[in-house]
N, C-alpha and C positions, 0 to 999 in steps of 0.2 A: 441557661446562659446563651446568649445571640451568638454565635458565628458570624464574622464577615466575614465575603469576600477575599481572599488572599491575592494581593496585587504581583506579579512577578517575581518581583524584588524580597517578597516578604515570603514568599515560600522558598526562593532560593536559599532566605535566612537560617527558616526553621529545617528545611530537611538538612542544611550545608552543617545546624547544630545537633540534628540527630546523628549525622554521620560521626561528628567529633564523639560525639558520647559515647558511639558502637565502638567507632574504629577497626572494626574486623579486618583482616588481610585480605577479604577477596573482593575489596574495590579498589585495586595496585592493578587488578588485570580484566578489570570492566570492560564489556562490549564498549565500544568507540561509537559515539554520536558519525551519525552522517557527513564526509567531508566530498560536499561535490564539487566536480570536473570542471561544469563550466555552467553555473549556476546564475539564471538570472540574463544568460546569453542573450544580443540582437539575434532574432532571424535574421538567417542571411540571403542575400540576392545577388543576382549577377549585374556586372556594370552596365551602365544604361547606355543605351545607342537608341539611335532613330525607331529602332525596330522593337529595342525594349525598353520604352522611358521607365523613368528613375519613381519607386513609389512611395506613397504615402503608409506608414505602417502603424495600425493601432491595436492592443491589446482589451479584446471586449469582454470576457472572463475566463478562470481558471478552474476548473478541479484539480484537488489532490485527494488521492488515496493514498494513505497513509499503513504502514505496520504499528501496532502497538509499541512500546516500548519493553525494555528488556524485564522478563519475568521470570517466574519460579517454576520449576518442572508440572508438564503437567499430569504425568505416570507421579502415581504416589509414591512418594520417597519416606523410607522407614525414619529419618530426621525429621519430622515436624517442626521441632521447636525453632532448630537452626532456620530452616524456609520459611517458617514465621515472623522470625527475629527480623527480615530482612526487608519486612512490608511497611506502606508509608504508614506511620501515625493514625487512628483512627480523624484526628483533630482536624489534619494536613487532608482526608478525604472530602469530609466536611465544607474544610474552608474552600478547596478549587470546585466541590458540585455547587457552592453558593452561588446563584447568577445563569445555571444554567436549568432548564427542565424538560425530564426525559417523557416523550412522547411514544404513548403505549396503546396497543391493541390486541385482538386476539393472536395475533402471529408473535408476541413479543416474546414468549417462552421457548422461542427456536436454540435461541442461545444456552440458555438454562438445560435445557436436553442434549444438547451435545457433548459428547466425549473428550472434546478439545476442550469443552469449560473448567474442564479439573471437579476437584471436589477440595472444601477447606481453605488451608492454605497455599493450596497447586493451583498451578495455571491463573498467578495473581501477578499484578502489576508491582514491580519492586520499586525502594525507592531512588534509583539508579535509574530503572524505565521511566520514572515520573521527572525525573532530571531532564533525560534525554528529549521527554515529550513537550515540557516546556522550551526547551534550547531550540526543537525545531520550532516551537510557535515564533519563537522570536527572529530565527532564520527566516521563516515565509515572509513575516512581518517586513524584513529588509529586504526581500527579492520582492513585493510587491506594492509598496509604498513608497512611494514621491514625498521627502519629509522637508515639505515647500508648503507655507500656508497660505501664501499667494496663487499657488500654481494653479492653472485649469487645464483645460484640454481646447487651448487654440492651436492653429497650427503652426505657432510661433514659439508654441514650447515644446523643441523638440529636441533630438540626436539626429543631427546628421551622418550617417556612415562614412567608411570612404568609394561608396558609389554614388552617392548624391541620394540614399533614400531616406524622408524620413522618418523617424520612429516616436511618433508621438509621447508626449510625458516619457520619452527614453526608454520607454517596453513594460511604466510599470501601469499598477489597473489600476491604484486608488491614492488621490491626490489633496490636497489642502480644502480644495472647494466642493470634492466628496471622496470624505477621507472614509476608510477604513472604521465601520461602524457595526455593532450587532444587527441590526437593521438590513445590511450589504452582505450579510453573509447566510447560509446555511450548512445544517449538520445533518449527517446519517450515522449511523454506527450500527456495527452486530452487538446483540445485546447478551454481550460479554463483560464481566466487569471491567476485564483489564483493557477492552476499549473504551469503554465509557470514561474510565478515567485519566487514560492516555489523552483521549480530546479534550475531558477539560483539563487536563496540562496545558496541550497547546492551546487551548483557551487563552491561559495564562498569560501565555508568552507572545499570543497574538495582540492582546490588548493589555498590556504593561500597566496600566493607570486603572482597568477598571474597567464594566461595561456600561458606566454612567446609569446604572439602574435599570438598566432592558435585561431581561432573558434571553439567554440565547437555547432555542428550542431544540432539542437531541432526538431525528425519528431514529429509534432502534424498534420498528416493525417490519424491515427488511432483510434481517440477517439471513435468511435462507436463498436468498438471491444473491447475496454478498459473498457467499462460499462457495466451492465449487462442490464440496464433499459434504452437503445436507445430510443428517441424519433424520430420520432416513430418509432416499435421494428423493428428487418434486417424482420423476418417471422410473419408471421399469427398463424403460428403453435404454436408460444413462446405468443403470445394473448393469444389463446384460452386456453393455457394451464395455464398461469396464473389465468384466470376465474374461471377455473376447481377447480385448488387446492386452490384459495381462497375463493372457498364455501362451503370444507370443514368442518363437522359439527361441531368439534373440533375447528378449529377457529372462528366458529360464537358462540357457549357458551364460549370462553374466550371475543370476542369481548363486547359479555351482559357483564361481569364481568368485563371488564374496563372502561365501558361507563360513571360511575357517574363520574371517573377521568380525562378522555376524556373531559367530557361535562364542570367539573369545572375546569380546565385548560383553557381552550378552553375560556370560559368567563371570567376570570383572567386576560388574556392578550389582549381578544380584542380590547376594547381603543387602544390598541400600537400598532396595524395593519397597516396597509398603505392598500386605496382604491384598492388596485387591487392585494390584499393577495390570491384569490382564482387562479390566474392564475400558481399558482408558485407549483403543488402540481405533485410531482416526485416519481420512486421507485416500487420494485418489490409488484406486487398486493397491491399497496396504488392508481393506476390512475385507473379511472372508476370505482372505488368500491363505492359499495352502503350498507357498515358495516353501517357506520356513521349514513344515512338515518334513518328512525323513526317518530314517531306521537309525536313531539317536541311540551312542552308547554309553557306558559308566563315565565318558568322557568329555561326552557332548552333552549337552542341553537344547532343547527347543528354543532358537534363537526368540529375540525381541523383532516386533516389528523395525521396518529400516524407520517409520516416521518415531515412535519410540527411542531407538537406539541414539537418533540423530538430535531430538529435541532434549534427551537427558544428558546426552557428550557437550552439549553446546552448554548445556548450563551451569554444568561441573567445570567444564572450562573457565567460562566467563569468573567462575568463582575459586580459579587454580584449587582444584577439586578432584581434578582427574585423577583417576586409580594407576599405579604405576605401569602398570601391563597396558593403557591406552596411552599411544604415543599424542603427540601432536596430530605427528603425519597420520595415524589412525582414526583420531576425531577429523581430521579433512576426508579424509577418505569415505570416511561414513555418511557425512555431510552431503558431499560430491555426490552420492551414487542413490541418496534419498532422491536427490535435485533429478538427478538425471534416469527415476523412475517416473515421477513428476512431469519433465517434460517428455519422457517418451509416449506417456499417456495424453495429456492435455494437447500435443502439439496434435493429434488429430482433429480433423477440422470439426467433425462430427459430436465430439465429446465435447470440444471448446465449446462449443456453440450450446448443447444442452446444460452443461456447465453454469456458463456466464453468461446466456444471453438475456436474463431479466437485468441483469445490470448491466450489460455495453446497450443496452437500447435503452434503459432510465439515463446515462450520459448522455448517447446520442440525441435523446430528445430534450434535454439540458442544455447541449449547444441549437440547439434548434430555437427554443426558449431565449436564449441570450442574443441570438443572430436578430429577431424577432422583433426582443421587447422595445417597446421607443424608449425606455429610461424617460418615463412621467414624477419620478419623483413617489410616487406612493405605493402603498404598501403590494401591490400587485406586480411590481418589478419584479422581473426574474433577477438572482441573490447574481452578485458579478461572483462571487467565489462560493463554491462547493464543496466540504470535506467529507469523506468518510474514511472514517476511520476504522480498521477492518486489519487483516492478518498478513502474513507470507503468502499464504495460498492463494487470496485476492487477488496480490501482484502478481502472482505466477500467472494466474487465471487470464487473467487482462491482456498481459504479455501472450499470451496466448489467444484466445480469442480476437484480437486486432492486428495477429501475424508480426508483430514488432521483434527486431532482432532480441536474440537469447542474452542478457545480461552476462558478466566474464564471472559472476557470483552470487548465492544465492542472498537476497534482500534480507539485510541484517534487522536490528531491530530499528525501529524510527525509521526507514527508508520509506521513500514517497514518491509515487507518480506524480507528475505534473501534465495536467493536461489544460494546454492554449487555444481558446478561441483567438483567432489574430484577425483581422480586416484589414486586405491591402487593397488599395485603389492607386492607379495610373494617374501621377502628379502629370497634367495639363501642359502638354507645349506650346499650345497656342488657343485661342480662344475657339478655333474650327475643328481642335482636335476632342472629342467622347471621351471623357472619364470613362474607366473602365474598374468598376471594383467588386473582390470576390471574396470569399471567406475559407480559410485554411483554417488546420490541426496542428498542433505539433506536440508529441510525445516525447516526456523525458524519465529518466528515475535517477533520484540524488542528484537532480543537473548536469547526467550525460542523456546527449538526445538520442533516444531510439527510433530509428525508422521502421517505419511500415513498410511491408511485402507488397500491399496495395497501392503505394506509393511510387512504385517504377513508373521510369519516363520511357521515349521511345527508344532510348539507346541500352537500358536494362539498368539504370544507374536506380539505385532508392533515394530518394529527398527527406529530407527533412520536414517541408511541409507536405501534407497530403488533404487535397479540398475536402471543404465539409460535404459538399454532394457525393464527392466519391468513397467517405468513408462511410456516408449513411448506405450509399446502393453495396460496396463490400460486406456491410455487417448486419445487413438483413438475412430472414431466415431463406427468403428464395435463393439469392446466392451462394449461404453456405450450403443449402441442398444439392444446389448444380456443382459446388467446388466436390462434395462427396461421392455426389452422382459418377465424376469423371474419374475419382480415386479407385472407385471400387469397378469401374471396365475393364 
């Protein structure tokens, strides 16, 4: 039997009648799709004076990194059937990889070895995450398309602020006269299922009607640059330094002070383990740590990892699930102090950088590419939009390696970077007056904009935008050498 293609609409149908047919109670307390702040924002500028004429502002491409959508634990849970029950339709797989094809090489098995892939039915994309994955494709879709079939890119089609600058096609990338096509975009993913088929959700949701018969290509040969916590890690250097910073003495008296929550958590949900829970423990300074370790009595147990304890509360949650001994305030707590092992490791410059730095320099050189390309029309354009679609850890990673302010929470599911190529040039006062134009960044996650550390001006204010020259000389390796160099004097 042929499979198409499922357009939008049509998979909203079939999963909206799977759900009728389940009905289970624990989609009443479903993780929440993405609601951002200020999504699709102008950059802003200051009012123009002789000194600062008023600019010309245009959007030349975007990456998003995306989290997967909401899934199933990935410590094995003694419930199979239940965590099974809860996966999209074999059919519903089928129909959204229609259109798409996944590009493979010898690295492609990175994902398949990793402890985070689950095993079975763990660590699978639900059909709740493939909701949430389409809704964002359909959100990007409206924060980046001009839905004018006339429109182009003169500079008569614009948004003028209330400073006088304008903001060509009104800030979005992809317009009537090149619209929003397979063609204009590219795909990366870790080669996870439950990324693979998080993107083509947002596949889905990005092209509504269809992709008129192109493939759209998926490399998943990069997932080990795409995590920050490779099993096992690319260096030795990124080991030992792990070790280092998580025996920190500051993290071993916060470890005592969460240990009776740890240890009552930890036997709260035991019963609902699956035989072979200890294999599955992933994550920056959570693998080989000996926090947990202790002279355990007939009372205590050998706690769960915090990334374990935190990825199994979240999902019991999400599924009013919780064992009565974990409160609310207990699953945030757990959550809170994973996160904030996370960044007390990553926010060193040193680690970020061994980390993430095969992907902030595969970006970096993506806006390099876009700044570059002339846009000929053929197939050697650099893609105006970028996805990958990739984890929590990603984000965190990112967030970290590009020094951008701490998010107020840790990235739920479907939560996305957005990263702006923007090109502003100095609108002309007079025919004697030099155009003047430059190329900016700007970082957001769910459409709050996060600034860079590398971004202060001369008064210590951080900006919004930060140039692309000065984000390529920050996130080079010589740089983050000298920023370690002067940490460790």
């Amino acid at each position: 039997m042929r499979i198409a293609p499922l357009t939008a609409t049509g998979l909203l149908l079939v999963i909206a009648l799977v759900l009728a047919c389940n009905a289970p109670h624990y989609f009443v307390c479903a993780v929440s799709s993405p609601t951002p702040t200020a999504s699709g924002s102008l950059p802003r500028f200051p009012k123009s004076s002789p000194e600062t004429p008023s600019k010309k502002v245009r959007l030349v491409s975007v990456q998003v990194v995306h989290r997967h959508g909401d899934r199933t634990p990935i410590t094995p849970m003694a419930n199979e059937t239940f965590w099974g029950s809860i996966l999209p339709p074999s059919h519903v797989l089928e129909g959204i990889a229609k259109g798409t094809k996944l590009m493979h090489d010898e690295n492609s098995l990175a994902g398949a070895n990793h402890a985070a892939g689950g095993r079975g039915v763990f660590g699978q994309l639900s059909q709740l995450g493939l909701l949430q994955m389409v809704d964002l494709g359909n959100q990007l879709r409206e924060e980046l398309h001009l839905d004018d079939e006339d429109s182009d890119t003169g500079d008569d089609n614009h948004h003028e602020d209330e400073h006088g600058n304008k903001h060509i096609l009104g800030g979005k990338l992809f317009h009537g006269k090149a619209p929003l096509h397979p063609q204009r975009i590219k795909v990366t993913s870790t080669n996870f299922p439950r990324t693979v088929q998080s993107v083509q959700g947002l596949l889905v949701g990005l092209f509504p009607d269809g992709t008129e018969g192109h493939h759209v290509e998926i490399d998943v040969t990069k997932t080990n640059g795409m995590i920050p916590d490779p099993q096992p890690r690319r260096t030795q250097e990124q080991v030992e330094l792990e070790r280092k910073l998580a025996a920190r003495p500051h993290l071993a008296e916060k470890e005592e002070e969460m240990r009776e929550l740890a240890v009552r958590a930890t036997n709260a949900i035991r019963h609902e383990l699956g035989d072979d829970y200890e294999k599955f423990i992933f994550g920056i300074g959570e693998e080989n740590d000996d926090s947990s370790s202790g002279n355990d009595n007939s009372h205590q147990t050998k706690p769960l990892s915090w990334s374990q304890l935190a990825e199994i509360t979240t999902c019991l949650k999400a599924k009013n699930m919780l064992p009565e001994e974990i409160t609310d305030a207990d699953q945030e707590a757990i959550s809170g102090h994973a996160a904030w092992r996370w960044f007390q490791n990553l926010r060193h410059p040193k680690l970020a950088r061994l980390a993430m730095y095969e992907m902030v320099q595969d970006m970096v050189d993506g806006l390099h590419r876009s700044k570059n390309c002339p846009r000929s029309g053929t197939e050697d354009d650099e893609p105006f939009l970028h996805v990958f679609s990739a984890h929590d850890s990603t984000l965190m990673g990112l967030i970290c390696a590009f020094h951008l302010q701490q998010p107020s929470q840790w990235p739920h599911y479907a939560s996305y970077i957005k990263v702006e190529l923007i090109e502003v040039e100095d609108i002309q006062l007079s025919e004697a007056t030099q155009s003047q134009k430059g190329y900016f960044v700007r970082f957001s996650l769910n459409g709050e904009v996060l600034r860079s550390a590398w971004s202060k001006d001369e008064s210590g204010e951080l900006n919004d935008l930060i140039s692309l020259d000065k984000l390529t000389e920050m996130a080079s390796k010589e740089h983050n050498d000298d920023e370690v160099a002067m940490m460790e004097e």
